[in-house]
Every structure is written in structure tokens, then in C-alpha cells.
N, C-alpha and C positions, 0 to 999 in steps of 0.2 A: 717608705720614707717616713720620717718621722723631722718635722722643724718646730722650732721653735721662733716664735713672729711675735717680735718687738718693737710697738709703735715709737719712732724716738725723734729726740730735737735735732737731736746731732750723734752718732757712733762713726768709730774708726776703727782700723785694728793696724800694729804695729807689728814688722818681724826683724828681729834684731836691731829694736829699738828707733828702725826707723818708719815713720809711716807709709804703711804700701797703700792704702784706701782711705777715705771719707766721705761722708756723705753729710748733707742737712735736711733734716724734714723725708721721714721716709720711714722704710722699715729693716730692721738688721733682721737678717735671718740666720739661724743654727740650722744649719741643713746635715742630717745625718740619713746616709744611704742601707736599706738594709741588704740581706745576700740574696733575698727573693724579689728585689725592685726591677723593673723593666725599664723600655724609652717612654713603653704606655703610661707606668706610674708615674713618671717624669713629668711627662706631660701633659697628666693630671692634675699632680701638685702645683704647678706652675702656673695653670690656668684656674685654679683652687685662690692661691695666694693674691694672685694681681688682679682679681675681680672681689676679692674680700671686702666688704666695706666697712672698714673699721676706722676712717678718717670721718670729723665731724663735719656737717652739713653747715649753712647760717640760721638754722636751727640749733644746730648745738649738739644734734643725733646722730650718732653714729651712720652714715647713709652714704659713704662718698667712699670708693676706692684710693690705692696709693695714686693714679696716672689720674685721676679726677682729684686728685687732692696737690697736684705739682709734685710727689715725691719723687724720694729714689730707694732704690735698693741698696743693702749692702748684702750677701751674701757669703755665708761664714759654712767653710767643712767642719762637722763636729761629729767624727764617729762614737763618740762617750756618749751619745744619745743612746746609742742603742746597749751599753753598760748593763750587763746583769748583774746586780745584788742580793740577789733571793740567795745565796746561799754562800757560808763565810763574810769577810769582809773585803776581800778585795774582789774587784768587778771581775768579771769576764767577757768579750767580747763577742762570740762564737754568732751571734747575730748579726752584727754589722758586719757589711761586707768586704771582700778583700780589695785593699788598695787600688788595684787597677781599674778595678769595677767600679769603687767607687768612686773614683776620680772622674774617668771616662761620662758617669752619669753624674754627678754631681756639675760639670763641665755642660753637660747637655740641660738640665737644669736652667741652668744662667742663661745660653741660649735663647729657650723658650718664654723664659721672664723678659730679655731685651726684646724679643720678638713682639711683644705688645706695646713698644715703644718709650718702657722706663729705662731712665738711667740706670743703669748698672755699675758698682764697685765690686770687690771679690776678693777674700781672701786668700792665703797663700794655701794650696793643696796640702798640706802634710807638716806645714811649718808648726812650730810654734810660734804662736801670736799671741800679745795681748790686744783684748776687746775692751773697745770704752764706750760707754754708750750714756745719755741722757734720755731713760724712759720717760715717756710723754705718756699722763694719764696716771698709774701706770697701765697702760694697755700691753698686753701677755696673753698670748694662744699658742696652745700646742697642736696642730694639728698632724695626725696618725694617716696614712693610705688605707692602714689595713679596718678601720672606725669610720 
């Protein structure tokens, strides 16, 4: 799995212009699945991400998780994560995994994350959507399974 974890004020994501999620104060994720991800990786990253602390403390230091810091999730499918470019200019995708799979694990994902008792929103599987988001900081981590 490969996400993208963006501290923000406020993100949402829209599909066909109407809003399907929002959230305030929390973290939008780009979650892309790869074709070697398991329930194990899953629930790795998810336990990875929701104990991350990267909310600030009354110190000021980064020291406090999302669920210690009052937020929420928003959680976004982005197979273009896993987008190769190394060669030509249009991507290839042969890494990210097929739809099913990745829905099924990207779905278990979100699970795992409400499981520790954050709010959870979620984007639409396969739609297209726009993402809006207000980074806070800006605070941006890419975190890899396979790193």
C-alpha cells in the first residue's frame, strides 16, 4: 500500500458535483492498493496511520495522534499512486492492483481505521471525484508498506 496523509483544516470530495464526504480537522488520505497487498498489509497501515503523531501538542510539537487530537478521517481510493512513469510518458498501471482487490482491501482498510474509534468519511470506489482540501502546516507524508 502506498498513501498519501494530508494533515488538513477541512477536505471533502465531491462525485458528480455533489458532496458525498466532509470532514474538519483531521486527515485526508490517498490510499492506493498494490497487486501484492494483503489483510496483513491493511492492517498494518491502518495501525501505521491512526497512531502517527503528527497533530501538535500545547507545546506546539508534533506529539499527539489524529484520535488524540479530536480528528477525522477522510479516506480517498487512488490507484494513480501506484502510476509508472519510468518509461514514455503515459503511466502504466501493472502495479496497482485489480479493482476487485482493491476495493475489497481498500474497504477493509477503512474498517480497521474506524476500529480505533475515529470518525470516518470515504470516498466513492471507482468514481471520479473531486478532492478539496485545506492543508494545515502544510503537513504531507507519503507512507510505502514495502519502506
Amino acid at each position: 500500500m502506498r498513501i498519501v496523509v494530508q494533515r488538513v483544516k477541512k477536505a471533502s470530495v465531491a462525485v458528480d458535483d455533489a458532496v458525498k464526504a466532509s470532514i474538519e480537522n483531521g486527515l485526508l488520505l490517498l490510499v492506493g492498493v498494490d497487486n501484492q497487498d494483503t489483510p496483513e498489509t491493511v492492517e498494518y497501515m491502518a495501525g501505521k496511520i491512526c497512531k502517527l503523531r503528527i497533530f501538535e501538542d500545547d507545546q506546539g510539537k508534533m506529539n499527539l495522534d489524529v484520535s488524540q487530537a479530536g480528528g477525522q478521517v477522510l479516506s480517498v481510493s487512488q490507484f494513480t499512486l501506484f502510476g509508472n512513469t519510468s518509461k514514455g510518458n503515459r503511466p502504466g498501471f501493472e502495479d496497482a492492483a485489480q479493482p476487485d482487490k482493491a476495493q475489497k482491501l481498500w474497504e477493509r482498510f477503512n474498517e480497521h481505521v474506524s476500529g480505533y474509534g475515529i470518525t470516518l468519511e470515504k470516498g466513492e470506489f471507482g468514481a471520479h471525484m473531486e478532492v478539496s482540501l485545506v492543508n494545515d502546516g502544510p503537513v504531507t507524508f507519503v507512507i510505502d508498506s514495502k519502506k
